[in-house]
PyMOL commands that place a pseudoatom at each C-alpha (Angstrom):
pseudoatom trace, name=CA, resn=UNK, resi=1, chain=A, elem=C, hetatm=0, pos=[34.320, -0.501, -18.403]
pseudoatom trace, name=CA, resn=UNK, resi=2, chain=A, elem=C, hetatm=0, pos=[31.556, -2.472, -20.387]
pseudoatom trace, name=CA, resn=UNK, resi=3, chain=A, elem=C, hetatm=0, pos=[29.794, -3.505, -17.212]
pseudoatom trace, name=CA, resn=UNK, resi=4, chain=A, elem=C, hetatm=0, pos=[29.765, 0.597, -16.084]
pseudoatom trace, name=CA, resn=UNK, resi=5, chain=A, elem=C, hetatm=0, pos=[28.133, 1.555, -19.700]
pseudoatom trace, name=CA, resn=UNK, resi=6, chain=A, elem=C, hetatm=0, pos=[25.353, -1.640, -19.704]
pseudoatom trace, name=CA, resn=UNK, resi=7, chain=A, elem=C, hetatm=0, pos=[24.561, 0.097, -15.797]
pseudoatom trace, name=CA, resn=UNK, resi=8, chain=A, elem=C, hetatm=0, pos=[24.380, 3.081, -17.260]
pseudoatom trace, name=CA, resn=UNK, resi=9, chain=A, elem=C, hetatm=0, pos=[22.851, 2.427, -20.228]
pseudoatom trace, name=CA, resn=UNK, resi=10, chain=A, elem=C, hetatm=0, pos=[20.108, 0.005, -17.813]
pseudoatom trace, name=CA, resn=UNK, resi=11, chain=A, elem=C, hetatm=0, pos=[19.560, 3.276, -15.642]
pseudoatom trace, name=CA, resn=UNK, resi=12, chain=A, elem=C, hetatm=0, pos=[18.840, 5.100, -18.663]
pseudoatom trace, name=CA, resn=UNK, resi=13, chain=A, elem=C, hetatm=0, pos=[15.781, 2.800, -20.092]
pseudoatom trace, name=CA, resn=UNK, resi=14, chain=A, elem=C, hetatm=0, pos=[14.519, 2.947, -16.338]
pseudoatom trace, name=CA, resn=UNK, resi=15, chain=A, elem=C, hetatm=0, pos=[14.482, 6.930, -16.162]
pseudoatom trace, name=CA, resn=UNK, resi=16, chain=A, elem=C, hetatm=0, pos=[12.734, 6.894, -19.864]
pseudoatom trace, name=CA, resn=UNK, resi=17, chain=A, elem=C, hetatm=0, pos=[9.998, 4.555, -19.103]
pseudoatom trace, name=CA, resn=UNK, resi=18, chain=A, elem=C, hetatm=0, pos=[9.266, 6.200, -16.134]
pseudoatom trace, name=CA, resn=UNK, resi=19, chain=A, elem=C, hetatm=0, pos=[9.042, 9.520, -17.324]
pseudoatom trace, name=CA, resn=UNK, resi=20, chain=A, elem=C, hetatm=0, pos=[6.807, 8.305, -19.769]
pseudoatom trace, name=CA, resn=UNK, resi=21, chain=A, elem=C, hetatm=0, pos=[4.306, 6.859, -17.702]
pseudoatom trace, name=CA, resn=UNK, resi=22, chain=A, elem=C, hetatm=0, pos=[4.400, 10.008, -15.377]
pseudoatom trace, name=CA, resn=UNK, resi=23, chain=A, elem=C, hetatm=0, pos=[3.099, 11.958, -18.934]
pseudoatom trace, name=CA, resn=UNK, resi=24, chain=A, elem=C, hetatm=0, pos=[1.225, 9.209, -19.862]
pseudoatom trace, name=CA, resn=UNK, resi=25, chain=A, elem=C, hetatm=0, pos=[-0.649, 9.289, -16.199]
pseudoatom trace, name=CA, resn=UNK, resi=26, chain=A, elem=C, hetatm=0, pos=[-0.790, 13.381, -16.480]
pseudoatom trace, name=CA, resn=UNK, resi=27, chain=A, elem=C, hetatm=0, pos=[-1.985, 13.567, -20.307]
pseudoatom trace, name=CA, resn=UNK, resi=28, chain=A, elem=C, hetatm=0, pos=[-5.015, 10.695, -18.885]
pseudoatom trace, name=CA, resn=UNK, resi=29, chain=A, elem=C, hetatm=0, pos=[-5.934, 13.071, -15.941]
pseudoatom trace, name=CA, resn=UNK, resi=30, chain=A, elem=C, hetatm=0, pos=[-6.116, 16.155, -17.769]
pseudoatom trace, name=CA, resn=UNK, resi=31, chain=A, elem=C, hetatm=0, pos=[-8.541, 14.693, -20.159]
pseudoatom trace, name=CA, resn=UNK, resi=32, chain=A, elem=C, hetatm=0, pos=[-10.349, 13.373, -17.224]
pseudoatom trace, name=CA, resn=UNK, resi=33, chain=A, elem=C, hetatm=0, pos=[-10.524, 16.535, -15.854]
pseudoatom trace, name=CA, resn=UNK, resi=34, chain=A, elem=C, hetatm=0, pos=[-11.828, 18.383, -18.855]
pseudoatom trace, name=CA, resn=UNK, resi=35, chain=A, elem=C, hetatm=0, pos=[-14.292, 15.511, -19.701]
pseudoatom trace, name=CA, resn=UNK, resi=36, chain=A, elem=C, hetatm=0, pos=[-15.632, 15.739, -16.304]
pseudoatom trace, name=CA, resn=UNK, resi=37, chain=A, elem=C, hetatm=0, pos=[-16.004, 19.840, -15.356]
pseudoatom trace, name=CA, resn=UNK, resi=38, chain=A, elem=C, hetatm=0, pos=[-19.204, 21.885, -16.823]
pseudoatom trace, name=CA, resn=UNK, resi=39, chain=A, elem=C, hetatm=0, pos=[-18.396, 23.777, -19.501]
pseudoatom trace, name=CA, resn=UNK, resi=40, chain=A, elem=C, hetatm=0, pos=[-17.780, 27.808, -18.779]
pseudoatom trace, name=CA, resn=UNK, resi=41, chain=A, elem=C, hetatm=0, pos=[-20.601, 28.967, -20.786]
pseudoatom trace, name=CA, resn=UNK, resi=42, chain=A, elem=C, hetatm=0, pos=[-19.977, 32.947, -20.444]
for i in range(1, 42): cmd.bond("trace and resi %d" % i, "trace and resi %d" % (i + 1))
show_as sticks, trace
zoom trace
């Protein structure tokens, strides 16, 4: 049973990292994005 929760628990951390490099990499292209495009000026 303790084995099943440390997997679970391992899978867990895994899933959280991940997701936050996927907003990390998303949050570093958007700024990209609006650092980079001219400005609507009308």
């Amino acid at each position: 049973m303790f084995k099943k929760l440390l997997i679970l628990v391992g899978i867990v951390g895994v899933a959280a990292i991940v997701a936050k490099r996927v907003k990390e990499t998303n949050d570093e292209r958007a700024l990209w994005h609006e650092a980079t495009t001219a400005p609507d000026l009308r």
